[in-house]
N, C-alpha and C positions, 0 to 999 in steps of 0.2 A: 413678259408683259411690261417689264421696266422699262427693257430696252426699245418697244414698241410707244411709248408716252416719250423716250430722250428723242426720238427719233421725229415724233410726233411735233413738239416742240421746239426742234431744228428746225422743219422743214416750213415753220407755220409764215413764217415772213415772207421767203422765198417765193413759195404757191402764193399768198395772197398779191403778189405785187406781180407775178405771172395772169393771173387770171384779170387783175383790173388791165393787164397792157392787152390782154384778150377780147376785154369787154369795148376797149377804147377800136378796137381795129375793127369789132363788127361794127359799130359802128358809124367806123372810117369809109370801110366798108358795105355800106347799105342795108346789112345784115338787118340791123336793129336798131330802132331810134335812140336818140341820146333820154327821152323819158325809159323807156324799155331799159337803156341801159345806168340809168340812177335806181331802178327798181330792183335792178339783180344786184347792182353793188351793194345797196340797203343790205339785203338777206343772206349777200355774204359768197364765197367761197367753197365753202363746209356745208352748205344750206344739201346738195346731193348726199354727201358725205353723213351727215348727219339722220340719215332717215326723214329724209325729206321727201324721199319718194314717194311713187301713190298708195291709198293702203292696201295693206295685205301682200306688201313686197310687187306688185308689179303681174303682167299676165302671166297666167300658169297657175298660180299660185292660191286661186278662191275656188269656188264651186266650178264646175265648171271646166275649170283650168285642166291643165296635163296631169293627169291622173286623178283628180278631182271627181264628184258625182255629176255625170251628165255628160263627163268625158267618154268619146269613144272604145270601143273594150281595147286591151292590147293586140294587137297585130292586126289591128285594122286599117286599110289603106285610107280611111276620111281621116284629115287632120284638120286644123283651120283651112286651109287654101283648098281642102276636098281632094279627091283623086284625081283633079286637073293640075293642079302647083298650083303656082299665084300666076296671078295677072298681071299684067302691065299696061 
């Protein structure tokens, strides 16, 4: 865990000045407007990293979800996309 926080604190300038040259190129790039991109530099870097996620970790993981209540039984061919796959 030590080494995990030295490591941590190494790396923190580096990603951050990767991510804003990231932010600047979508940008550059059409991706996302320069407001869009003063909003994600506001929140940071770390803002994923940190549990910023959606709640309850993300699909799969609530009611519902992959193994969840309401989920299909095991070895059933319905998944999300059904016994067709997905679409396109």
């Amino acid at each position: 865990m030590k080494a995990r926080m030295a490591l941590q604190d190494h790396l923190e300038d580096p990603m951050q000045a990767a991510f804003e040259t990231a932010v600047a190129q979508a940008v550059t790039g059409g991706v996302i407007t320069q407001d869009q991109a003063d909003t994600v530099l506001e929140e940071g870097w770390q803002m994923g990293a940190q549990g910023g996620g959606p709640p309850g970790g993300g699909p799969g993981n609530g009611p519902g979800g992959q193994g969840g209540p309401g989920a299909p039984p095991s070895g059933s061919s319905s998944g999300q996309f059904g016994a067709q796959g997905p679409t396109r």
